[in-house]
N, C-alpha and C positions, 0 to 999 in steps of 0.2 A: 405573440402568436395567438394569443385566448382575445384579444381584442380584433385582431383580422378576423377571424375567424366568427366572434359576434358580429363583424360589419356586414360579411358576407353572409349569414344566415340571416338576418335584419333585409339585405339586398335583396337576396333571393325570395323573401316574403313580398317586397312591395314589387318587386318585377313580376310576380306572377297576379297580384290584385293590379297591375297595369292595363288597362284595355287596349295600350296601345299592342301589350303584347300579344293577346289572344287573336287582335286584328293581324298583326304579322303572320303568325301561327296560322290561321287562315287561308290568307294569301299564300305563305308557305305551301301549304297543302294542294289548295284549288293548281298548284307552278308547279308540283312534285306528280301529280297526276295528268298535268297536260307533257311532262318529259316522259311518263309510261305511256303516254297516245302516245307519241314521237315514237317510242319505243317496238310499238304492236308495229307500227307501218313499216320497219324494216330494223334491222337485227344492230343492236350498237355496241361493236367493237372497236377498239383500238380509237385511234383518231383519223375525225371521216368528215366528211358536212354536215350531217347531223350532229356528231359529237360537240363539233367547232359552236353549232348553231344551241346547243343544250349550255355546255360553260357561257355561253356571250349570255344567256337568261339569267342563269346563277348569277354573274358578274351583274349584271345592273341591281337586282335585289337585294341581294343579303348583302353590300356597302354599305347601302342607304337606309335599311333595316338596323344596322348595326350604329352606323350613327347618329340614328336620330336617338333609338334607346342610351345610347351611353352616353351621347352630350346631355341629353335633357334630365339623364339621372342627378349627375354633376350638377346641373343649373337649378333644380329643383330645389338642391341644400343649399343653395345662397338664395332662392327666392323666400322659401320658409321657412329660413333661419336654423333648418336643423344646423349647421354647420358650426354656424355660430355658439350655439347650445353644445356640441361636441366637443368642440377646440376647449373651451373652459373644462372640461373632465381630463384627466391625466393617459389621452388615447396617443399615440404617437401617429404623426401627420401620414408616415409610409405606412404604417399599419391601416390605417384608412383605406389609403390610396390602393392598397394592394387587397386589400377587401373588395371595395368596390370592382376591381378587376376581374376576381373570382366570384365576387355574386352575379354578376351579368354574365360572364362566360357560361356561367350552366344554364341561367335563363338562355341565355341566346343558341347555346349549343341543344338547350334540349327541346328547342323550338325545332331544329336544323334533323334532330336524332328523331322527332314523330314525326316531321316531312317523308323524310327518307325511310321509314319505319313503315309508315303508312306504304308508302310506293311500293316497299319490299312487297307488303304481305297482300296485296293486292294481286301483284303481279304474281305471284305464287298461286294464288286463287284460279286465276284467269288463264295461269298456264302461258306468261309474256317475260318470265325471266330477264333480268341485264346479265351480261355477263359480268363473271364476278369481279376482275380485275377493274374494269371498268369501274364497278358501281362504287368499292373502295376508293378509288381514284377520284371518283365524284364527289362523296364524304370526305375527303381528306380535300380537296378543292373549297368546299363547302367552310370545313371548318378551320382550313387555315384563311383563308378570307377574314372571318369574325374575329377570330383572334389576333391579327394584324391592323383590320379598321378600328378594333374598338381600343386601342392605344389612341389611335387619332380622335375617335369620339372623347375620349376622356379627353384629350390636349384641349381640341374643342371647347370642352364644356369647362375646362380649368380657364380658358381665355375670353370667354363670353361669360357678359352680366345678368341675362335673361336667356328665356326657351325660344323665342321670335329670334335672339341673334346668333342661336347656336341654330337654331332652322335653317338661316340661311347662310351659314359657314358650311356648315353641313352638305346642303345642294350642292353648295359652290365646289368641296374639294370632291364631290360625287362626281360630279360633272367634271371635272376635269382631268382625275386619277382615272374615271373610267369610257366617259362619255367622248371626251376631246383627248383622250392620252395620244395617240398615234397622230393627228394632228400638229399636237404640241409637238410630240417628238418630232418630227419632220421637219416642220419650221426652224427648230434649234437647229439641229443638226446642218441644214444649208449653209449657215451662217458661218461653219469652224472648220479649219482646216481639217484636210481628209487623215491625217494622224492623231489629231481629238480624238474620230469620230469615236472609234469603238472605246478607249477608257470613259469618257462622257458619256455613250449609251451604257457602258456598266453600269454608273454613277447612279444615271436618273432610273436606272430598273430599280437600284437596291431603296431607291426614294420614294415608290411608287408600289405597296403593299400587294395592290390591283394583278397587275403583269409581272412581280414576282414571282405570285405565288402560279398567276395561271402559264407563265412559262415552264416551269415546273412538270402542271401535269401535261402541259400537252406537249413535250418531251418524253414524260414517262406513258403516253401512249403512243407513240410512237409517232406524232407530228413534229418531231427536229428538222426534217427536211425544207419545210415550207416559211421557216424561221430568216433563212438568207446565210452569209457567209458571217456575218459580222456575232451569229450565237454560237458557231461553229464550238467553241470551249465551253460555253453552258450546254451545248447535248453532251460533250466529251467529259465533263465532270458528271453532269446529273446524271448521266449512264453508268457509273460507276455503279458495283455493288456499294460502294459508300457514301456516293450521292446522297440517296436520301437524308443520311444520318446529317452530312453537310448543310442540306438544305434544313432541316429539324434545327441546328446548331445556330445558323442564318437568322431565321427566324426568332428565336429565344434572344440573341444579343440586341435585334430591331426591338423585340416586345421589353427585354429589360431596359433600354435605352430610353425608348417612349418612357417607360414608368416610371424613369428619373427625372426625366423633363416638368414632368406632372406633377412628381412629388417637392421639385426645385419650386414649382409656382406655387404651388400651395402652402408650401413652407413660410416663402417668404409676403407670400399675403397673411400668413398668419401672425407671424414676428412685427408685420405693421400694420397688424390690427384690420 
């Protein structure tokens, strides 16, 4: 525990001397205020076209945000040998692994918590209030995102030898989990019989961190309708009073499961040297 715990205060010091992050943090900001214009122009409740057009912004940034920091954390101790220097002291490899998990999560969560911070007290000023449910729903959107891509940033950076190759794995499952997901999905789907269909679109949702988690809220705002037939049991669950818990639950097994996978590679790069 006393060694996670040095990882992750160690993490949290060079993620905040990171320039990549204060650049995030930034862009963060400049995105958190252009969704409060959105916000002045007309009143955003529940799920709306605005709303729809607000998560599709969140969704393309905080991925890509999230995985370029947590691969290039990862790739940075094999490029500068801190890694190498670690492994010889008597630190266990999941102790590591799961350091590293917690020092970026608060870097990156406390990037996400002034975005939204900022936006609050602004709007507060200015007299442009979100509604509350909403804005919860936003931050919780917000932060299960990071907390789900940054398993995949860490796999990432466990499987690339350099910053250039985790950049462009990086793009790559961006683009694909966010930018071409419904695309992809469609194409599959033509191909399998009509009694596949919906166990296979289970499959590839619980695969795909991106539309996990934004099926989610835009459920719990009230957009299940526009889903189609085949989600008809993800609003019938997620609507439950115990939904969320389920969905919380959900989540927690994908993020431990990731930080096995991670901890399996680095294990066994480390057993052979």
């Amino acid at each position: 525990m006393n060694d996670m715990l040095q990882v992750a205060r160690r993490e949290i010091k060079t993620g905040f001397r990171n320039p990549w992050a204060y650049s995030f943090l930034f862009l963060f900001c400049v995105f958190s205020l252009c969704l409060l214009v959105i916000n002045s122009q007309s009143i955003v409740q529940g799920y709306s076209g605005v709303t729809g057009s607000m998560l599709s912004l969140i969704l393309y940034l905080l991925p890509l945000m999230t995985l370029f920091l947590g691969s290039f954390s990862l790739t940075a101790e094999k490029e500068e040998g801190s890694w190498q220097l670690l492994s010889t002291y008597p630190i266990g490899t999941l102790s590591f692994i799961v350091g590293k998990y917690i020092g970026l999560s608060i870097v990156l969560l406390t990037i996400v918590a002034f975005g939204y911070g900022l936006m609050g007290v602004i709007s507060g000023l200015v007299g442009m209030s979100f509604d509350s449910t909403t804005y919860v729903l936003f931050i919780a959107f917000s932060c299960g995102l990071v907390l789900l891509f940054l398993t995949l940033a860490l796999l990432i950076g466990s499987l690339s030898k350099n910053r250039w190759q985790a950049l462009t794995v990086s793009v790559s499952i961006w683009f694909f989990a966010v930018i071409g997901w419904q695309t992809i999905l469609i194409s599959v789907l033509n191909f399998l019989p009509y009694t596949w269909i919906k166990p296979t679109l289970v499959a590839l949702t619980f695969i795909n961190p991106a539309e996990l988690v934004r099926l989610f809220v835009v459920i719990k705002l009230g957009g299940g309708s526009i889903l189609g037939p085949e989600y008809y049991q993800w609003v019938e669950w997620i609507q439950r009073s115990s939904g969320s818990w389920l969905f919380i639950a959900v989540c927690l097994l994908w993020i431990s499961f990731s930080i096995m996978v991670v901890y399996w590679l680095w294990e066994r790069g480390r057993s052979h040297g």
